[in-house]
N, C-alpha and C positions, 0 to 999 in steps of 0.2 A: 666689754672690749671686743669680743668674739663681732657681735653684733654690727659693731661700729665696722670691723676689718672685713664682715662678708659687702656692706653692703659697702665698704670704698672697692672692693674687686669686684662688685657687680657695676659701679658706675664704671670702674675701671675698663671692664669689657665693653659697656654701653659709647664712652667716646673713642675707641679703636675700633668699635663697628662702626660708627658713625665715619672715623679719618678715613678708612676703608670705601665709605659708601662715595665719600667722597674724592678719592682718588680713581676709585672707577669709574666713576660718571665722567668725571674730565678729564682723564685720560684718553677715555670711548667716547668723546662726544660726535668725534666724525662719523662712528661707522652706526648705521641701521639695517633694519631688516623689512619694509615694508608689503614685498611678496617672497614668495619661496621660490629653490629652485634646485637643482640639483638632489644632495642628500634629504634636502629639506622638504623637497615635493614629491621626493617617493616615499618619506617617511608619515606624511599625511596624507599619501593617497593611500597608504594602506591603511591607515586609520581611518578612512570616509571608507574604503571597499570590504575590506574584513568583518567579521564577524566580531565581535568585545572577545571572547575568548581564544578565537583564531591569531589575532592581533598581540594577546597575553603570551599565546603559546604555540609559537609556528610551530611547525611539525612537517620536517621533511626539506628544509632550506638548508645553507648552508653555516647560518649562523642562528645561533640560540642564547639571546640576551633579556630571558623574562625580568631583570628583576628593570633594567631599564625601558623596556618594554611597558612596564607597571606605572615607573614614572614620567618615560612620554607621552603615554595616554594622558594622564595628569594636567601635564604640559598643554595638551594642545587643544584640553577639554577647556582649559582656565584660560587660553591665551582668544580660543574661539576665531572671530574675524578680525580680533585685534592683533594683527600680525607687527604692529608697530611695537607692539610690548616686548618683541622676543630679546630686544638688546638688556634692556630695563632688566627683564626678567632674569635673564644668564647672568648680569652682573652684582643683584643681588644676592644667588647661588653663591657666586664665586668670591664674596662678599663673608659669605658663612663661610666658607672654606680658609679663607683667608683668617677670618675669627679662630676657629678650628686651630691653624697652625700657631696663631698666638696666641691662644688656652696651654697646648701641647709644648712650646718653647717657654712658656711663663712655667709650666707645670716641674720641668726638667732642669731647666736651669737657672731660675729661679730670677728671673732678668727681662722683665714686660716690658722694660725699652726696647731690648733686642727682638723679642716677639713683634712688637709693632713694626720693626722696623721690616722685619723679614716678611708679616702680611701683606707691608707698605710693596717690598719687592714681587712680592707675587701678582698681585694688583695691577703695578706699574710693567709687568716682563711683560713682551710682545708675545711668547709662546701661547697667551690668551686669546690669540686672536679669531679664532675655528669656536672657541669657549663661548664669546661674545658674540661671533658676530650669526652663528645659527644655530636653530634650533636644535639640529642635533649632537650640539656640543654639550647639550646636557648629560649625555654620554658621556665623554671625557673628563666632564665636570665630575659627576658621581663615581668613577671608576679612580681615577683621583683621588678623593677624599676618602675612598676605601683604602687606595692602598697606602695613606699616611698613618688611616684607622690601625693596619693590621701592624704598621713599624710601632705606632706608638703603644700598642699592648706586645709587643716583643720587646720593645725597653722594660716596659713595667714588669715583663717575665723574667728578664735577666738582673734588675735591681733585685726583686723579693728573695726572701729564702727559700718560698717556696713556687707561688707564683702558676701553680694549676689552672687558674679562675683566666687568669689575664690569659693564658696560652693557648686556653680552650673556644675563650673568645674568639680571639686571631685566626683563628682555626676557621670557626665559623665564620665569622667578616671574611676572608676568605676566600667562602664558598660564595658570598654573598657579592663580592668583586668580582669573583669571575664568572659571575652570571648578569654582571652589569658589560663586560668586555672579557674575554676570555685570552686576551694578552697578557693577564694578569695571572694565568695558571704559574706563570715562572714563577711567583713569591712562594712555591714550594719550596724553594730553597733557600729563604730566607729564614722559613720556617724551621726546616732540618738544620739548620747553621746555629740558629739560636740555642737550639740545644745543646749542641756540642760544646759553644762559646759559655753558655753555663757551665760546663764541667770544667773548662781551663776555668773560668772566674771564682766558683765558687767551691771546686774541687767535689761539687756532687750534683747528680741532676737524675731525674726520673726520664729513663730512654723509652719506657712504656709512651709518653707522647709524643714519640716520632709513628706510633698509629695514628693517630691525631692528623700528624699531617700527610703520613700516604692515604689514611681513610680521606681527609679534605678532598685531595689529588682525585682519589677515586669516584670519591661521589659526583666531585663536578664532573670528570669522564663518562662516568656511567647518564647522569641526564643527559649531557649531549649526545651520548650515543643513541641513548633511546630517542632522543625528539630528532637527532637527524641522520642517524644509521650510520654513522663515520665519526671518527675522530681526528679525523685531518682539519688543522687549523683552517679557518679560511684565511686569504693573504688580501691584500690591498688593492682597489678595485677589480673584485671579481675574480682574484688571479687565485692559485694555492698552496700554500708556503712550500708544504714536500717537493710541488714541482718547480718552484723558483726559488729555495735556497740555492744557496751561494756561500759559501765560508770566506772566501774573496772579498767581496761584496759586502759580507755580512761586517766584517774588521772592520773595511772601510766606513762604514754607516754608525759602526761604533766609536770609532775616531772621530767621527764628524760631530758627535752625538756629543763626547767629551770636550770637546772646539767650542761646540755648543755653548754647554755650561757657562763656560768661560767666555760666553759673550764672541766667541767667532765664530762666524759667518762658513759655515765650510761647506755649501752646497749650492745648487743651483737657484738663480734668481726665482723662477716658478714656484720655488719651495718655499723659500724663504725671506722674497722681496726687494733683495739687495747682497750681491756677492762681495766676499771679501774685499776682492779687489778695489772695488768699485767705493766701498765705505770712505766717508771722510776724514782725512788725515786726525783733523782734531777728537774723533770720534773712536779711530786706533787708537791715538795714543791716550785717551780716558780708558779703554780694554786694559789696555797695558799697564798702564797704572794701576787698574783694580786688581788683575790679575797677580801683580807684584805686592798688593797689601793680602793680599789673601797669603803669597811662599811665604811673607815675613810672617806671616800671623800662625802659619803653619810650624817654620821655623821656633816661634818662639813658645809653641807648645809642648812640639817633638822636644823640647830643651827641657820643659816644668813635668813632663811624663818621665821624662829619664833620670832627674833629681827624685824623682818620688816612685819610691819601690814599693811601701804599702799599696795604694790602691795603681799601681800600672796594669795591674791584670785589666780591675775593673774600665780602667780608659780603653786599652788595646782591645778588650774584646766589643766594648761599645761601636769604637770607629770599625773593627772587624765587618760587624753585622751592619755597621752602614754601608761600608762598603760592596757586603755581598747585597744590599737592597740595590744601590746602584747600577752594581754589575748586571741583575739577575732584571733589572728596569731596563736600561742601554741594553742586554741582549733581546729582548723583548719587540722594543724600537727597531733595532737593526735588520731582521731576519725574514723581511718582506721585503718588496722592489724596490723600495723608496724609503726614505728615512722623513718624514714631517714633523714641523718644530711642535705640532701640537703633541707627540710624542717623549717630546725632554720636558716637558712641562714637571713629569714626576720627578725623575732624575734632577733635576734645577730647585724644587721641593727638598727633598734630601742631601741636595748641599748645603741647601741652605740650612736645616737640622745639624749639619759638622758645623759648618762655620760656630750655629751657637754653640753648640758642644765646645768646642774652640776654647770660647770665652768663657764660658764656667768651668773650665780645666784652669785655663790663668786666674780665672776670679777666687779658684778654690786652693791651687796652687801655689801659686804667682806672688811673687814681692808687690807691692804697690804699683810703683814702677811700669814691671811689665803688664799688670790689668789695664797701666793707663793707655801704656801704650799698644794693646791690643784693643782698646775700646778705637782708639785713634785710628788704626789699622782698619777695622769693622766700619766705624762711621763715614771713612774716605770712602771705601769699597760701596757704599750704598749711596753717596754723592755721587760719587763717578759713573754709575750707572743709570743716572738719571737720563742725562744727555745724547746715552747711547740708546736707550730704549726707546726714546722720545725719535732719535733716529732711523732707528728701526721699524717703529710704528709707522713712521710717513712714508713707509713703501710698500705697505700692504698693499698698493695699487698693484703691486707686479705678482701678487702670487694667485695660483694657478687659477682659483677660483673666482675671483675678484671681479673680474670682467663681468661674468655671470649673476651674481648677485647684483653691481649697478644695472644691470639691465632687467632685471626681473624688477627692483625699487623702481626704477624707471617705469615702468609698462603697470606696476601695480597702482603709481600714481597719479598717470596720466590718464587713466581708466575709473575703477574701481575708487582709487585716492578724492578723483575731481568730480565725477557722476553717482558713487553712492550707486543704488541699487537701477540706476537707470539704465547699467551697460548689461542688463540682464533681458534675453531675447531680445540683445542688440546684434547691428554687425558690425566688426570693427574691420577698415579697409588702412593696410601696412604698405608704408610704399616697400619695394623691394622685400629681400628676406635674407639678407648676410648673417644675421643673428641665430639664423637656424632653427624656429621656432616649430617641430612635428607637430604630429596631429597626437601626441602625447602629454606635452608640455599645453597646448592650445587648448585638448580636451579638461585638465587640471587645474590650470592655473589659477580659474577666476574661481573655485568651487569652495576653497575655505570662507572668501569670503558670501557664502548665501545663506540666506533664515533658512532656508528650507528646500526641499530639492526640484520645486512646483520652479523654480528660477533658472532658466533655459541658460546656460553657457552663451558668451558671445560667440559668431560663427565670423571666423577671422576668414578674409577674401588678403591675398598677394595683388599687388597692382603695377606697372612698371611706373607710373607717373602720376602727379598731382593731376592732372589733366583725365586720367579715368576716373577718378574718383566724382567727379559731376558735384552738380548744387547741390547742397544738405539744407533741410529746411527744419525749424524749428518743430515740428513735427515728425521728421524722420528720424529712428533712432538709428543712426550711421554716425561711427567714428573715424576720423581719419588720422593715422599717426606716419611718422617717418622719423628712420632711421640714422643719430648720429652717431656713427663710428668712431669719430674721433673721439668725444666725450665717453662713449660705451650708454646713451640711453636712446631714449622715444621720445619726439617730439610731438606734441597734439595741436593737428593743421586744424583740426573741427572751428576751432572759432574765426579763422581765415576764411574757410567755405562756407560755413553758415549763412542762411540769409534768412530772417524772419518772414512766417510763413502770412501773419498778417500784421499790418503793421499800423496802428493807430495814429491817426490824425488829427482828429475830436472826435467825440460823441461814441465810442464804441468802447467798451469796456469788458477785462478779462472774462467777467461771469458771462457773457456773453448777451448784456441788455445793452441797447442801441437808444440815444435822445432819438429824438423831432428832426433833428438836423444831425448828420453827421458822416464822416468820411474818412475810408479807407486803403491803405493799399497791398491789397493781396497777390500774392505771388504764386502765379498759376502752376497746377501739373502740365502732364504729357494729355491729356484728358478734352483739350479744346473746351472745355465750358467751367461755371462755375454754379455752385449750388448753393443756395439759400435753406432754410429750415428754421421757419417763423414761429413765433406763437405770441399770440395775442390775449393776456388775460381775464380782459373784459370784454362785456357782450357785443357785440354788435349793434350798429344802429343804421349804417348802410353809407352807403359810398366813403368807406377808408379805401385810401388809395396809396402805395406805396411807388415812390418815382428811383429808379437808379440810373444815374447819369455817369459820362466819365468824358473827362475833357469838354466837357457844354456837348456833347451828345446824350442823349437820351437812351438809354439800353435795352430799359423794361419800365410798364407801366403797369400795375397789376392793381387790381380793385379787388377785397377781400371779400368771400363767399365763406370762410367757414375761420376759423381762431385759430387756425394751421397751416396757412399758407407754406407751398414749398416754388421758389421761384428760383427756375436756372436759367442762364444766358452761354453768349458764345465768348470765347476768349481767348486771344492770343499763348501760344505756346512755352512755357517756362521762361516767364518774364515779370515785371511789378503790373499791375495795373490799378490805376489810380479811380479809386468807386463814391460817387457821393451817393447820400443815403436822402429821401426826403418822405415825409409822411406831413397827413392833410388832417391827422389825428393827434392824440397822445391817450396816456393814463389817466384817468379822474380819478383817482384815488391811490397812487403810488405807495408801495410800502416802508420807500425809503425817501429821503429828502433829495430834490431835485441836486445832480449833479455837476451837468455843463449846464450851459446857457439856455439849451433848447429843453423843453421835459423828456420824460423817459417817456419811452413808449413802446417798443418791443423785444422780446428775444429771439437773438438770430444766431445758426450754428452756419458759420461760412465753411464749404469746401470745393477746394480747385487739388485735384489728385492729377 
């Protein structure tokens, strides 16, 4: 029986990673990553500039995040010049994270509907979007699933009697989360809470483990100190928290933070896509609705808690330590200039952890009755927020970054995406430069994608008009792009200016073997002439004569003295000009089967520069 029950909870896991894998993908089908840009292309330009262990372990910067350091190498060893993978790639991360929470909810409350469902909501919330949409949202991602790591071995320390192993763990994961982001130092105090919440719970607890977690505290202290001589947080682009805290500021961002959760909008559009205001009625009033199954659901626990005085310790200190995870997450979030939703992601995690909490107080509690009707409550709340998220999603065009990323996809695709390794010791000619593109961004950009460092960067020229950018010839490696603004990407004019450099008419083919008969038309350089570069593979026998005529004049008449003839003429100035080809010979013995009409007869390399 044993046997039979692991492996229906390993299938069981296996179709929630699958509903998972699949709520990801179609959720994220709009958004890609095809170049880098911003976070993204300074976090791989220091991974192409660095040294492997300079890159492991800065020394001397202002932030110190080796263990994610560890896993964006990883990252970007396995992603390579597949920049196209990065969505794929972060959603199946967050796919296992997602698993994670419903192992961790099926674990606790013995309820894998509700697991799934709450995966389902993690998956489905827009705070994923920085998660998804770049590469170093593998950051957020791993920092994340730590700090669910360190809550769900603090439950397990507070259920046990004795519960050492689990705490010690915590401890560690920890140390290990705050070396992936170091906004996670605040779970020291979820740490120190759990303890004490043991002693109301269980009327005893070992305080000798509040070393445990000042030693945690310390030790992550002490490596940052030593790898960057300070222990002043860094704050949010470049800024540093000691010097832009705010207590003001900070409340407000925690308000916003708790709006958050709850599905409102409480910031600026830049942030987060679409201000309250602005939301669609029918999209409020589904908030509002979920919102209100959540007090009733809340309601009718605070009821089954207060009829049951055996285990109320055990609830009250549960939701206690949720709480202080909450608090101790949202103070975290708040305490830099800005408040981003990729920042409630955890806090939104940890609701979601009470809600089921919730439901295994009624399940464990509760008359019939009220389990039904809090499953009812639960199941609206996760309908209801479908619509909204689906809402929310579709205005990722408006936050702050977004712009930036289309137009990096843009220029990676019209480039690199459409020419392959051809835009290498090319020059690309941009009409205008509204997009703002330095000699930073321009020296970078095309570098993840090269085998090898033998491959010159393209050397980007500003232009004010299609009109400078001149003929492009099948031959020249010149690109021409221009700028639309409205859409936010690069348009690629090359195949507009393009003109083929020779152009077949019969008898003249790619490998460059020419019939008895045949004609061309080549398109002159700046050079006034054109050159020939013959070879004849058989021997001579005297009087072959090669005629080039154009338009029924006659150009050149050339009688061949040696199996290498090179014959140049004069030639109008960067224009077509129409070349017949005649010979008074051919091949006696061709290595291939005659092709046109006339035989083969020579190889000829045309150039007009």
């Amino acid at each position: 029986m044993e046997v039979k029950e692991r492996q229906f909870k390993r299938m069981e896991y296996l179709l929630a990673f699958a509903g998972f894998l699949l709520i990801g993908f179609l959720v994220n089908r709009g958004i890609s990553t095809s170049g880098y840009c911003l976070d993204d292309l300074y976090l791989w330009y220091c991974y192409d500039e660095e040294p492997f262990w300079q890159y492991l372990f800065p020394l001397g910067g202002s932030k110190f995040r080796v263990i994610f350091n560890i896993f964006s190498y990883l990252e970007l060893w396995l992603l390579g010049d597949h920049l196209e993978y990065t969505v794929a790639f972060n959603i199946v991360l967050n796919c296992i994270v997602a698993l994670t929470i419903f192992w961790g909810l099926d674990k606790i409350t013995k309820q894998p509907v509700f697991g799934f469902l709450a995966g389902g909501a993690y998956m489905l919330s827009h705070f994923s979007y920085y998660q998804i949409s770049q590469a170093y949202g593998l950051m957020e991602t791993l920092a994340l699933w730590g700090a669910i790591a360190v809550f769900y071995l603090l439950y397990q320390y507070l259920q046990k009697e004795d519960g050492t192993k689990e705490y010690l763990t915590a401890a560690a994961m920890y140390i290990l989360t705050c070396l992936v982001h170091e906004r996670f130092m605040v779970l020291t105090g979820v740490l120190v809470a759990a303890v004490f919440l043991k002693r109301i719970y269980q009327g005893k607890t070992r305080y000798s483990l509040l070393l445990a977690a000042v030693g945690s505290f310390f030790i992550v202290s002490l490596i940052r100190f030593l790898a960057m001589g300070s222990l002043t947080p860094a704050g949010t682009g470049g800024t540093d928290v000691i010097e832009t805290f705010s207590i003001s500021k900070a409340l407000g961002f925690a308000i916003s933070n708790v709006f958050y959760v709850f599905g409102i909008h409480a910031g600026p559009v830049h942030l987060n896509g679409i201000e309250w205001y602005w939301v669609p009625f029918p999209v409020k009033m589904c908030v509002y609705a979920a919102d209100g199954a959540i007090v009733l659901l809340l309601i009718l626990t605070a009821a089954s808690i207060w009829r049951q005085k055996e285990r109320r310790k055990e609830y009250l200190c549960v939701i206690a330590m949720t709480l202080v995870f909450l608090a101790m997450c949202i103070g975290a979030a708040s305490s830099t200039i800005r408040l981003e939703l990729r920042w409630v992601y955890v806090s939104y995690v940890g609701a979601l952890f009470l809600l089921g909490y919730f439901l295994f107080i009624l399940k464990r509690e509760g008359k019939k009755v009220l389990v039904r009707a809090g499953w009812i409550l639960a199941a609206l709340y996760f309908v209801l927020i479908i619509p909204t998220e689906l809402c929310y999603r579709s205005n990722f065009k408006n936050l702050y970054y977004w712009h930036s990323q289309l137009r990096a996809n843009s220029l990676a695709d019209v480039t690199y995406g459409t020419y392959k390794d051809k835009i290498f010791n090319s020059e690309i000619k941009i009409i205008g430069n509204f997009f703002d593109l330095d000699d930073y961004i321009i020296d970078t950009f095309w570098k993840p994608y090269r085998k090898d460092e033998t491959q010159a960067t393209p050397k980007v020229t500003f232009i004010n008009s299609i009109e400078e950018a001149g003929f492009i010839t099948d031959r020249d490696n010149v690109y021409v792009l221009a700028e639309d603004k409205t859409l936010n990407r690069y348009i690629d004019l090359t195949p507009l200016l393009k003109l083929e450099k020779f152009r077949t008419v019969y008898g003249f083919y790619a490998d460059g073997w020419m019939d008895q008969e045949a004609e061309v038309d080549v398109f002159t350089g700046t050079s006034g002439e054109i050159r020939f570069d013959c070879y004849f593979p058989e021997e001579l026998k005297g009087g072959e004569t090669i005629t080039i005529s154009s338009e029924g004049e006659v150009l050149a008449q050339v009688t061949l003295e040696d199996q290498w003839p090179i014959i140049t003429i004069p030639a109008p100035k960067e224009q077509y000009v129409n070349l017949h080809f005649s010979m008074n010979f051919a091949l006696e013995n061709p290595a291939e089967a005659q092709r046109g009409e006339t035989p083969m007869c020579i190889n000829v390399i045309i150039t007009a520069e």
